[in-house]
C-alpha positions in Angstrom: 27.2 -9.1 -6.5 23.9 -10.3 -5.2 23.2 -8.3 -1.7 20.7 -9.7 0.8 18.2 -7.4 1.1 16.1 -7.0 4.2 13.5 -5.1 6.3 14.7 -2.9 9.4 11.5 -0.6 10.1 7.9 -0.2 9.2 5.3 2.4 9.5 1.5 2.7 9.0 -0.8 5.4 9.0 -4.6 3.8 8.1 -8.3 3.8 8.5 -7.4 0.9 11.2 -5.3 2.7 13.1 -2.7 5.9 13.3 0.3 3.6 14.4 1.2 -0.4 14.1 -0.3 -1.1 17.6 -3.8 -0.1 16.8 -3.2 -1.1 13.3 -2.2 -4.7 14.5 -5.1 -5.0 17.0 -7.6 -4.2 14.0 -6.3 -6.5 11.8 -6.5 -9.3 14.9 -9.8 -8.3 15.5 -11.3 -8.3 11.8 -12.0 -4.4 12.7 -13.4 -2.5 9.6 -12.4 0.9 8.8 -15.3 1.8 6.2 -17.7 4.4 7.6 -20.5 6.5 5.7 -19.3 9.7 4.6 -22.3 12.2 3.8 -20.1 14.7 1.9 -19.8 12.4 -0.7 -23.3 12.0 -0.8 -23.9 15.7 -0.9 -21.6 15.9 -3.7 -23.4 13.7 -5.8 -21.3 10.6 -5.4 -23.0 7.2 -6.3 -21.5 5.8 -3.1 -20.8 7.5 0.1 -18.3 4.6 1.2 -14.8 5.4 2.2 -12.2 4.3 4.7 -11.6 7.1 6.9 -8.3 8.6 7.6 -8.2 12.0 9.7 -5.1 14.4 9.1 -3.2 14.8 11.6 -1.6 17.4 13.4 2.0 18.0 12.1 2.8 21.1 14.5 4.4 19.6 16.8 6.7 18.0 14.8 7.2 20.2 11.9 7.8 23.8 11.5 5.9 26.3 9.5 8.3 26.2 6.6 8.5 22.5 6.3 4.8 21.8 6.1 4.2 24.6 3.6 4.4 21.9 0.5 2.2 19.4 2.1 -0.9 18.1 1.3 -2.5 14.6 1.6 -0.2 12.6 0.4 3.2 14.1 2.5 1.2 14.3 5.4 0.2 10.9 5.9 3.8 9.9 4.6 5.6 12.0 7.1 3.2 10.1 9.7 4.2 6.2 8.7 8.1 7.2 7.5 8.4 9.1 10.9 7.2 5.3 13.2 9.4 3.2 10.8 12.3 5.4 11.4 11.8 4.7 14.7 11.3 1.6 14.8 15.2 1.3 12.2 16.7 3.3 14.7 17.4 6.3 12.3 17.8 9.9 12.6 18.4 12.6 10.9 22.1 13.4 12.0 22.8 9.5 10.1 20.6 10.4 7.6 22.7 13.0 6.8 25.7 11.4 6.7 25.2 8.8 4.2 23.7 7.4 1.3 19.8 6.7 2.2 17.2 6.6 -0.6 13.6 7.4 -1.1 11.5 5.5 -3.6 7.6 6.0 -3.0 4.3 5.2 -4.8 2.0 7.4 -5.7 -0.1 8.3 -8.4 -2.6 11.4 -7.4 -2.4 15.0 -6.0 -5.6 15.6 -7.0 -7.1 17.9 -4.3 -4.4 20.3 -4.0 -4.7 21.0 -7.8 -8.5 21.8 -7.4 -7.7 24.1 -4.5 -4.8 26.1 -6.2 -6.9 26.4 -9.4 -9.9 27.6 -7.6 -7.8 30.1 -5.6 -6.8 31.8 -8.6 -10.1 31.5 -10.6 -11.5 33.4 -7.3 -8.8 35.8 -7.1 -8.0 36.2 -11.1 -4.6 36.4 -9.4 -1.5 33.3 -9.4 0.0 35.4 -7.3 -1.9 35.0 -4.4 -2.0 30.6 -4.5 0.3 30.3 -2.5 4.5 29.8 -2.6 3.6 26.0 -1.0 1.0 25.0 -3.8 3.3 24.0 -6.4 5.0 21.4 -3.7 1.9 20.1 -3.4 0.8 20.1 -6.9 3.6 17.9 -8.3 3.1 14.0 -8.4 6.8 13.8 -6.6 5.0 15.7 -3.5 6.1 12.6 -1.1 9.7 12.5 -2.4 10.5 16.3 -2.7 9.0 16.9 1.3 10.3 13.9 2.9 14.2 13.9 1.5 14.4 17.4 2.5 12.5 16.8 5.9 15.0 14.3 6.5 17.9 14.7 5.0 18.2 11.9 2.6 21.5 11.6 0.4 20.1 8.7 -2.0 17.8 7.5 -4.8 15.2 9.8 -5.0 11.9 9.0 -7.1 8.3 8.9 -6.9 6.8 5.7 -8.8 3.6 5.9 -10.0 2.2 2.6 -11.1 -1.6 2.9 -10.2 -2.3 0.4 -7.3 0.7 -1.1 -7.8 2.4 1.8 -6.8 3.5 1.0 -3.3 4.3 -2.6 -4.0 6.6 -1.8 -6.8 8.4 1.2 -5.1 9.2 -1.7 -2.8 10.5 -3.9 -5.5 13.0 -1.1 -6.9 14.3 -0.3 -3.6 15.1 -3.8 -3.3 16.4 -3.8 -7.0 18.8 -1.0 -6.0 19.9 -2.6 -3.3 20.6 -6.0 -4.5 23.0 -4.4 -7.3 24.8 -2.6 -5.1 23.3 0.7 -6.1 22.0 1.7 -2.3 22.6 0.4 0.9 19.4 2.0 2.3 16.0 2.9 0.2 13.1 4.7 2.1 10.1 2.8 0.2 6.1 2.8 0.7 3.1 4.2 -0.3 0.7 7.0 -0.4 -3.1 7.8 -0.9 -4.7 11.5 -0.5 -8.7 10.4 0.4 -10.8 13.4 -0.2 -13.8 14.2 -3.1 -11.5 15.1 -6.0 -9.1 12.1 -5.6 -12.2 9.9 -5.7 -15.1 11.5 -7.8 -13.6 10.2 -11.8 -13.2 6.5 -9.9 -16.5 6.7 -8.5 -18.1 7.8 -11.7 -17.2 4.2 -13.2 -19.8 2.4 -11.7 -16.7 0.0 -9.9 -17.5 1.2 -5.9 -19.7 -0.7 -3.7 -23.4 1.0 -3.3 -24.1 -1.4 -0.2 -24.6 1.9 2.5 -26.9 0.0 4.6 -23.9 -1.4 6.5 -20.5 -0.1 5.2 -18.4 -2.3 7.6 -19.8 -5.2 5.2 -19.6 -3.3 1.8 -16.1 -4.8 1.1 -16.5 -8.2 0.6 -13.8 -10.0 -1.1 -13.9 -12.9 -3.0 -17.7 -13.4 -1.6 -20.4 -14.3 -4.2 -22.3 -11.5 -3.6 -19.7 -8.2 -3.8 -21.1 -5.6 -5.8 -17.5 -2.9 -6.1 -15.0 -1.7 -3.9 -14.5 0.7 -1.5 -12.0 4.0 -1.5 -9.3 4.9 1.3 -5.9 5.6 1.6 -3.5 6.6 3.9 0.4 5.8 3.7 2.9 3.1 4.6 6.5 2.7 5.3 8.8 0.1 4.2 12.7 0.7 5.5 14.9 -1.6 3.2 18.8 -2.2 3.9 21.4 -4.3 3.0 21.8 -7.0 5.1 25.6 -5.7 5.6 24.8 -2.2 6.2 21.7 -3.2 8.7 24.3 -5.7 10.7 27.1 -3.1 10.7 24.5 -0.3 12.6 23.6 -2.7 15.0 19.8 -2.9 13.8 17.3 -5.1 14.3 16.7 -7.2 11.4 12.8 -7.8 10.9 12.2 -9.8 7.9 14.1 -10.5 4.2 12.7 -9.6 0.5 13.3 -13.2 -1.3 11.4 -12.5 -4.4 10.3 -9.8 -6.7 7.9 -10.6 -9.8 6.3 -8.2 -12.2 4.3 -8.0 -15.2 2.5 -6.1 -17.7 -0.7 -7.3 -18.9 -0.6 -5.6 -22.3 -4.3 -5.9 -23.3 -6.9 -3.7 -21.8 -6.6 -0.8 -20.0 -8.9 -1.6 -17.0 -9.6 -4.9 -16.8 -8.1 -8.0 -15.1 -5.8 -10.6 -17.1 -5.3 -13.9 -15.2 -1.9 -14.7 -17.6 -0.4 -11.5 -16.5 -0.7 -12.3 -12.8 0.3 -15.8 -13.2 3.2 -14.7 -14.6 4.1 -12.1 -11.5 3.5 -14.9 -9.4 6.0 -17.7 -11.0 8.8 -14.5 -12.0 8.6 -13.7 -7.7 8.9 -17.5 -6.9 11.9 -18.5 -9.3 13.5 -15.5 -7.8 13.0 -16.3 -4.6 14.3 -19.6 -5.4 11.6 -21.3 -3.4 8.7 -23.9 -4.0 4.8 -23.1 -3.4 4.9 -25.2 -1.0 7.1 -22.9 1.6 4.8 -20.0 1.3 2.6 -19.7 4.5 0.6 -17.1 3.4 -0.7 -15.2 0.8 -2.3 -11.2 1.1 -4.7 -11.0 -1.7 -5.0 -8.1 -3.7 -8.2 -8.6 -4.4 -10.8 -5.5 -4.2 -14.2 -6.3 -3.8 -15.0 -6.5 -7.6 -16.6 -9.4 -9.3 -14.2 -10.0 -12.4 -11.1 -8.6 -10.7 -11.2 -11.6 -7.9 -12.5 -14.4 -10.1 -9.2 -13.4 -12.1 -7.1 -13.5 -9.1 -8.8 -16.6 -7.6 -7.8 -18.6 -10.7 -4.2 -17.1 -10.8 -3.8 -18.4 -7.6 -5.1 -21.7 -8.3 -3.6 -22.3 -11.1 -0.3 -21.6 -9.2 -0.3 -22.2 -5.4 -3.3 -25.2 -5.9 -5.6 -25.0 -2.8 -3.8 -25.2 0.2 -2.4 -21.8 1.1 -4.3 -19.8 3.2 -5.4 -16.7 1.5 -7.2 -13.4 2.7 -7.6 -9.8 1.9 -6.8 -7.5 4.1 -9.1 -4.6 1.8 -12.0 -6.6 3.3 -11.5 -4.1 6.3 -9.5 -1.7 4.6 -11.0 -1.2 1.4 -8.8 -0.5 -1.4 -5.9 1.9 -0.7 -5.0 2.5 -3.8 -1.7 3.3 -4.7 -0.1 3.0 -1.3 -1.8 -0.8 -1.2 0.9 -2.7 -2.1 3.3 -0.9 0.6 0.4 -1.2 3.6 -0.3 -5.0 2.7 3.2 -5.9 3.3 3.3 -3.8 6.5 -0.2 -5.7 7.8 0.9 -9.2 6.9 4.8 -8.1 8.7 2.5 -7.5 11.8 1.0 -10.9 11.2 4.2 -12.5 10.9 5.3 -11.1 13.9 2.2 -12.0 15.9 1.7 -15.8 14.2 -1.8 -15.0 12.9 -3.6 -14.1 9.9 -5.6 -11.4 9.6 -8.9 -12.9 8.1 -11.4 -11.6 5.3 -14.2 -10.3 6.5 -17.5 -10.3 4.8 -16.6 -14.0 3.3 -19.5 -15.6 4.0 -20.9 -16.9 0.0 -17.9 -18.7 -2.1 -18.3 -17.7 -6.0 -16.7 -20.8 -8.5 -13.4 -19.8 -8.8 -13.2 -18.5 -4.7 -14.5 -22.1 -3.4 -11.2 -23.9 -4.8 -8.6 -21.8 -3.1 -8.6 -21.9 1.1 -9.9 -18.1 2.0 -9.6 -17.7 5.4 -12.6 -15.9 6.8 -11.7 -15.7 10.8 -8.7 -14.7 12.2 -6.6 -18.0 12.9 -3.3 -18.2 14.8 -0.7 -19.7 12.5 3.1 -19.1 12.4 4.2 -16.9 9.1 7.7 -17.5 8.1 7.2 -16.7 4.4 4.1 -14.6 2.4 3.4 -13.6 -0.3 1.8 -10.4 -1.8 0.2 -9.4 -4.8 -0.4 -5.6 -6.0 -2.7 -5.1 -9.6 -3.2 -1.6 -11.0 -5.0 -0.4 -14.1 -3.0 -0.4 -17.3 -2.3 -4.2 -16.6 0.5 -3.4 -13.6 1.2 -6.6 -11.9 3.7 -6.8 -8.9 4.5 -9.9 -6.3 6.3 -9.7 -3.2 7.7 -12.7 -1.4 8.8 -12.0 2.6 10.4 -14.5 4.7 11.7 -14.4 8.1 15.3 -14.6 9.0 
């Protein structure tokens, strides 16, 4: 059996904002969250770019105990999972109850690794890093603190697909829930920003060096990008059953329709418009759907020059012209490997609102950008279907189609 699967809750912790309010009026606003970071540039980093995220206070919220195996990652993932469980209507005396899930992306704990290994080199004692460090070590940090946080019965994974990551922790959840597997998966997406996540990718040559004004360093599909820009964050996708949501009484915010993937299977790092084209046509024959009924489509691209010619073509050769496309890293950057989860929370805002968010910096078409319709200023439209895409390195392609119900 074939379940509906749909959307009941949503949750964002970003450089435009700590909640969907001020998250929504960014993205209406064309509101950068790329700032100049001068500990980067003390440490020797080629650029000083970053979307900022602060970490917030989890005292209030959390005891001692329960924040003891957190670092980056959990943090900002406790943040966004705690607003879309909210927003579902879900607490922990449910979640206890039944069978809820947790599938979420992420591909790095890099900065509580360099801080438990310095501990000890300073010490010349493991005993004294800390009972919490190994929590925060692991690559499953988001899964192992949240499910115990809040009780969850389920599924419990971390996927780790480089920027793919959060887009397809989305498509399993919905996979799992189609088959009958799950009536409820937690899914979404987390990035730790600090100096050690960042200093190996910055090394490659790929971020923008444009510090004069780093509100316009991410430019998108413009002619005259020169890299992309770092930041992270997390973001929350709730995913039910249609059953299960309508027998709880919640409110029912959108429907997965379509879930394509791919594998490029070339080279490790670079671009392969087949592989894309391919995630594109497997999410649109499952969704059962024409080109013509998608309304809108979130770009992954990054700010690099052959990483959105690629996509611009994929597109194309696709979707034609018509569909309005942005990027919503134009004022993000790129979030890495909660991107995929945070894009399909920003363009859910935009369906809810009737507008799309536009891509900033756009002000130069390149040949392959000038044949598909980028939208460069915010325009009010009605969005009862998207589409978006997620690309990681190792040629990991994911597509998500969203439609109203």
């Amino acid at each position: 059996m074939n379940h509906r699967v749909v959307i009941t809750g949503i949750g964002i912790y970003s450089c435009l904002g700590e909640n969907l309010e001020e998250v929504s009026k960014s993205l209406y606003a064309g509101k950068s969250g790329i700032v100049f970071d001068q500990v980067r540039k003390d440490f020797g980093f080629r650029s000083a770019l970053t979307g900022m995220v602060q970490e917030p206070d989890l005292k209030p919220f959390l005891s001692r105990r329960q924040r003891l195996g957190m670092h980056q990652p959990a943090i900002y993932a406790y943040m966004s999972t705690k607003e879309a469980m909210e927003m579902a209507r879900l607490d922990i005396d449910f979640l206890e109850t039944t069978e809820t899930g947790i599938i979420f992306g992420n591909d790095s704990t890099a900065a509580s690794v360099v801080e438990a290994h310095d501990k000890a080199r300073e010490k010349f004692d493991t005993t004294l890093i800390g009972s919490g460090a190994i929590f925060q070590n692991m690559n499953s940090t988001v899964n192992m603190n949240l499910s115990t946080i809040f009780k969850l019965k389920g599924i419990n994974f971390t996927l780790s697909a480089a920027c793919a990551s959060g887009s397809h922790s989305i498509g399993m959840g919905y996979i799992m829930i189609r088959q009958g597997l799950q009536e409820r998966v937690i899914c979404g997406g987390a990035q730790e920003i600090n100096i050690a996540a960042m200093c190996s990718f910055d090394g490659l040559g790929t971020f923008s060096v444009n510090e004069t004004d780093p509100t316009k360093a991410s430019r998108p599909f413009d002619r005259d990008r020169d890299g992309l820009v770092p930041s992270g964050g997390a973001a929350t996708v709730i995913l039910e059953s249609y059953e299960a949501a309508v027998k709880r009484g919640a409110t029912i915010l959108a429907e997965v329709i379509g879930y394509g993937f791919s594998s490029n299977g070339d080279h490790i790092s670079n671009p392969s418009m087949d592989g894309q084209v391919r995630s594109l046509n497997m999410a649109l024959k499952q969704a059962d759907i024409k080109v013509g009924e998608v309304d809108y489509i979130n770009a992954h691209a990054t700010s690099t020059p052959v990483g959105d010619s690629s996509e611009a073509k994929a597109i194309g050769e696709v979707f034609g012209g018509k569909v309005p496309v942005s990027s919503t890293k134009s004022m993000t950057g790129h979030e890495c490997w909660m991107a995929g989860a945070s894009e399909v929370v920003y363009s859910m805002l935009m369906m809810q609102q009737s507008f799309i968010a536009p891509n900033i910096n756009f002000e130069n078409p390149d040949d392959e950008s000038a044949k598909i319709n980028i939208i460069a200023k915010t325009k009010e439209q009605k969005i009862d279907c998207f589409l978006s895409n997620s690309f990681g390195f190792g040629g990991t392609n994911s597509t998500l189609i969203i439609r109203k119900v």
